[in-house]
C-alpha positions as CSV (number, residue, x, y, z in Angstrom):
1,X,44.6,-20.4,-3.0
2,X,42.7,-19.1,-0.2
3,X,42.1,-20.2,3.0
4,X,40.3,-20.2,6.7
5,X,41.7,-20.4,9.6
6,X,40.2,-20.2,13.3
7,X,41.7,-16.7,14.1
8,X,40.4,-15.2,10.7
9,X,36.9,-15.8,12.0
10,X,34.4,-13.2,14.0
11,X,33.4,-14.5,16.7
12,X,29.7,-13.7,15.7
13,X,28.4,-15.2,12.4
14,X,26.4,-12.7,11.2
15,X,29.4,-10.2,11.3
16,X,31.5,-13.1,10.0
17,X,28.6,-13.0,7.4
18,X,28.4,-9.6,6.3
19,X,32.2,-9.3,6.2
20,X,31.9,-12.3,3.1
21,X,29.0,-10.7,1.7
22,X,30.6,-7.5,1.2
23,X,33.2,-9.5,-0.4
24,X,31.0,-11.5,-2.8
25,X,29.3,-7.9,-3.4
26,X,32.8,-6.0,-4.4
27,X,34.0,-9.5,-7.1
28,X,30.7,-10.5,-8.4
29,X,29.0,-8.8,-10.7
30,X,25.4,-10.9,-11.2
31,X,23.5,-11.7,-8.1
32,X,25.7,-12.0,-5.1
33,X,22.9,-12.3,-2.8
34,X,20.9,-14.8,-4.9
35,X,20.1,-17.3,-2.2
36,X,19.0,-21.5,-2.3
37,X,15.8,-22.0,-0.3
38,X,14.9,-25.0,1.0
39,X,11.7,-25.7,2.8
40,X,9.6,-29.2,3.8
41,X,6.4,-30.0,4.1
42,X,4.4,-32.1,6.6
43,X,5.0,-35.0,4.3
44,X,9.0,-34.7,4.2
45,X,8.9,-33.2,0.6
46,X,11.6,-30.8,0.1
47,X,11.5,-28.1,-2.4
48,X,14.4,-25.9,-3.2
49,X,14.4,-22.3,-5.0
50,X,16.5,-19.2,-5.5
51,X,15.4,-16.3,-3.8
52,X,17.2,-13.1,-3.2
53,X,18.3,-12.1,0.0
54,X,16.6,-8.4,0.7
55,X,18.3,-7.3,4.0
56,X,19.7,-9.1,7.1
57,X,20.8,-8.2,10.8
58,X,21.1,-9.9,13.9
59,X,17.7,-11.0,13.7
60,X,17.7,-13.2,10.3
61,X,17.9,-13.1,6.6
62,X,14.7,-11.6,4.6
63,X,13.6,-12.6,1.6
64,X,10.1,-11.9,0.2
65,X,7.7,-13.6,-1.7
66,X,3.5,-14.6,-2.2
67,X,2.4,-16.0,0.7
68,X,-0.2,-18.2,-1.6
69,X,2.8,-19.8,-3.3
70,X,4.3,-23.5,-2.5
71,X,6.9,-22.4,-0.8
72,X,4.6,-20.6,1.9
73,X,2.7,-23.9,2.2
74,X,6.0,-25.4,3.3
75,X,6.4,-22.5,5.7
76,X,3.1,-22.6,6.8
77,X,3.2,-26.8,7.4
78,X,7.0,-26.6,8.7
79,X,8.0,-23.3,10.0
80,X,11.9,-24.5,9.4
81,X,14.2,-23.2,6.6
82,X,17.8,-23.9,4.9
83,X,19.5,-21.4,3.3
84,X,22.8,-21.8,0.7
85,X,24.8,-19.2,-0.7
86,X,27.3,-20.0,-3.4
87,X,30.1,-17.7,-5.0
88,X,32.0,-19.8,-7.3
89,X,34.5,-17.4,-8.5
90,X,35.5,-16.9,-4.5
91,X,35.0,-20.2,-4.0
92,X,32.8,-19.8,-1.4
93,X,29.6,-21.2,0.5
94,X,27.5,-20.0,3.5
95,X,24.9,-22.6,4.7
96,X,21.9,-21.2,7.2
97,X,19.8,-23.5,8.5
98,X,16.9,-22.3,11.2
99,X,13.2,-21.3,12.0
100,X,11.1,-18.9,9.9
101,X,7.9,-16.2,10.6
102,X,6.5,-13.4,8.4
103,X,7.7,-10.1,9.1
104,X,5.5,-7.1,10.1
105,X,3.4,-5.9,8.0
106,X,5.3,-2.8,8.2
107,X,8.6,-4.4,7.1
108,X,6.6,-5.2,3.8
109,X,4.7,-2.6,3.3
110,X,8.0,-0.9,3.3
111,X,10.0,-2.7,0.9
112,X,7.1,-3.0,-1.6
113,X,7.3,0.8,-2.1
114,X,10.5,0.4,-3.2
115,X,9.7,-1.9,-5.5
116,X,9.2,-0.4,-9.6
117,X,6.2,-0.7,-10.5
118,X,5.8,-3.2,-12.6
119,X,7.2,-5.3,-10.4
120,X,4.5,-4.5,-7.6
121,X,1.8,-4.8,-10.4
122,X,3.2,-8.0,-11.2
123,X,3.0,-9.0,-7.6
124,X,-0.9,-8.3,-8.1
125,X,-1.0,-10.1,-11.6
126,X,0.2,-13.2,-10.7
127,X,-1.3,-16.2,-9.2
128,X,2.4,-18.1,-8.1
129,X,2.8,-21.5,-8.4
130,X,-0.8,-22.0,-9.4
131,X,-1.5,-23.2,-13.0
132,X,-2.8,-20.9,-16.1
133,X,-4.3,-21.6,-19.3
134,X,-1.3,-19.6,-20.8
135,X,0.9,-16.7,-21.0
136,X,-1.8,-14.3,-22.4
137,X,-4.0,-14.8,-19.5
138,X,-1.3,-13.3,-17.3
139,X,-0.2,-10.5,-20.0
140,X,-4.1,-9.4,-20.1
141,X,-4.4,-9.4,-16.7
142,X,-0.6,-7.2,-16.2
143,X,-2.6,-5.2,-18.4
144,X,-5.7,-4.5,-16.7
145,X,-4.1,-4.0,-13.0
146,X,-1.6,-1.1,-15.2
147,X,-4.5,0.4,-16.3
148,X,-6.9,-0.1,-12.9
149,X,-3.5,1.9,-10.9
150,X,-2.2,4.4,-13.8
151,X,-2.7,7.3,-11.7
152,X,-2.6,6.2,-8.4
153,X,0.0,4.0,-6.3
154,X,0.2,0.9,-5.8
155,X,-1.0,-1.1,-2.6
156,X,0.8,-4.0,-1.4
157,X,-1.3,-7.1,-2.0
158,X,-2.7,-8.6,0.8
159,X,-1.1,-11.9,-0.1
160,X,2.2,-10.7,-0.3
161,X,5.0,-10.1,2.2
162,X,8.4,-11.0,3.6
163,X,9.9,-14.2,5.5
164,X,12.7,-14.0,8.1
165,X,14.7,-17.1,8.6
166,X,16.0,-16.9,12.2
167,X,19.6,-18.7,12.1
168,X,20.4,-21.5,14.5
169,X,23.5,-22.6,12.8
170,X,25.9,-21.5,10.2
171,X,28.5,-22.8,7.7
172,X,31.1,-21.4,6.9
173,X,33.0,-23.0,3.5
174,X,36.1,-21.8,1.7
175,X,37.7,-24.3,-1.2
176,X,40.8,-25.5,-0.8
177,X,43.2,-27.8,-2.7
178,X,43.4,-31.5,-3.4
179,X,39.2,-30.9,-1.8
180,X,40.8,-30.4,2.0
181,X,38.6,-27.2,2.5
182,X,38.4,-25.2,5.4
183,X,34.9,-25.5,7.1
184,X,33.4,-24.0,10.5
185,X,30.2,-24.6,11.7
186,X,28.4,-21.9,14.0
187,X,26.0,-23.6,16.5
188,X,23.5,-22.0,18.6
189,X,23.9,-23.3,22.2
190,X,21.5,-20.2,24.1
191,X,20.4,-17.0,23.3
192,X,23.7,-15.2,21.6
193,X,25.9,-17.7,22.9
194,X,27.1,-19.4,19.1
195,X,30.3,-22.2,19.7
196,X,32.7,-22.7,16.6
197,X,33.6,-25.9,15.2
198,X,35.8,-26.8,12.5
199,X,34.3,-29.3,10.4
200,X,36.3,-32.1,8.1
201,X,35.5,-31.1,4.4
C-alpha cells in the first residue's frame, strides 16, 4: 500500500503536482488529466463538471471552454474555482482551490489551432448549455459551418477561449488502509511563500 510522508513532498506544489501527474500519465490509460470543476454563482449555486486540464505552470491550471456557457456565468458572477483530480487505480486525489481570469487571447488563439477540425467547427456549431429543438438542428448547422470553412482555416470564435485557475491552496491525498490516509494541505500565506500541513483523513 502506498504512502505519503512529509519528506516525500516538494516543497513547491506545483512541482509536487507535476511529479503525480506524470505518474497518473505513465498508469492510466483514459484521461488522466480529466479534471472536476466547480464554480458558484452570486446566488451560492454550485455546479460541478469535468473538464480537461490543457497545460499548467507556476501560474495555474488551464482548461478551455465557451465563454457563453453556465459555467462562464459562474466565472463571470464569482471569479473563484475548485478543482479535483481523481486516479482511482493510484489511489490518488489533488484538490485546487483558488481565483480564476481568461487567458490572453493569444494563449487561445494558440491552442485552438491545435485543435482538429471538427472539433474547432464544433466550437462554432454549438450554442453550450443553451437549449435546442434537437439533435438535427445542431447536425445541420456542423454541416453548414464545414461547408462555409472547407477550403480555408478555421478562426477561433469570438466566444471561445481558455480559463486559468490561479491556486491558493492544494491537497495532496494518497489512500491508505483501515481509511487513515495520508493528507497535506498546501496554503498560500504571500506571494510564493506556500506552508505544509498535514491534514487528519
Amino acid at each position: 500500500m502506498a504512502e505519503l510522508n512529509e519528506n516525500d513532498l516538494d516543497p513547491d506544489p506545483f512541482k509536487q503536482f507535476a511529479k503525480w501527474f506524470d505518474d497518473a500519465k505513465a498508469a492510466i490509460k483514459d484521461l488522466p488529466e480529466g479534471m472536476t470543476l466547480a464554480t458558484c454563482n452570486h446566488q451560492g449555486e454550485v455546479s460541478a463538471r469535468v473538464v480537461l486540464l490543457k497545460s499548467f505552470d507556476d501560474r495555474g491550471f488551464v482548461f478551455f471552454t465557451n465563454y457563453n456557457s453556465s459555467k462562464a456565468a459562474h466565472i463571470h458572477d464569482n471569479p473563484h474555482a475548485a478543482l479535483a483530480f481523481w486516479w482511482p487505480s493510484m489511489e490518488r486525489q489533488v484538490r485546487i482551490e483558488g481565483g480564476i481570469c481568461r487567458t490572453t487571447e493569444e494563449e487561445s488563439d494558440a491552442y485552438f489551432a491545435t485543435r482538429p477540425r471538427g472539433s474547432q467547427i464544433g466550437a462554432w456549431a454549438s450554442d453550450q448549455s443553451k437549449v435546442i429543438a434537437g439533435r438535427g438542428d445542431l447536425d445541420a448547422r456542423f454541416e453548414e459551418l464545414t461547408s462555409t470553412y472547407a477550403d480555408r482555416p478555421i478562426p477561433r470564435p469570438p466566444h471561445w477561449g481558455g480559463y486559468r485557475v490561479i491556486p491558493n491552496l492544494f491537497e495532496f491525498w494518497q489512500g491508505r488502509l483501515d481509511r487513515l490516509h495520508d493528507r497535506f494541505r498546501y496554503r498560500l500565506r504571500e506571494p510564493n511563500d506556500w506552508v505544509i500541513e498535514r491534514l487528519s483523513p
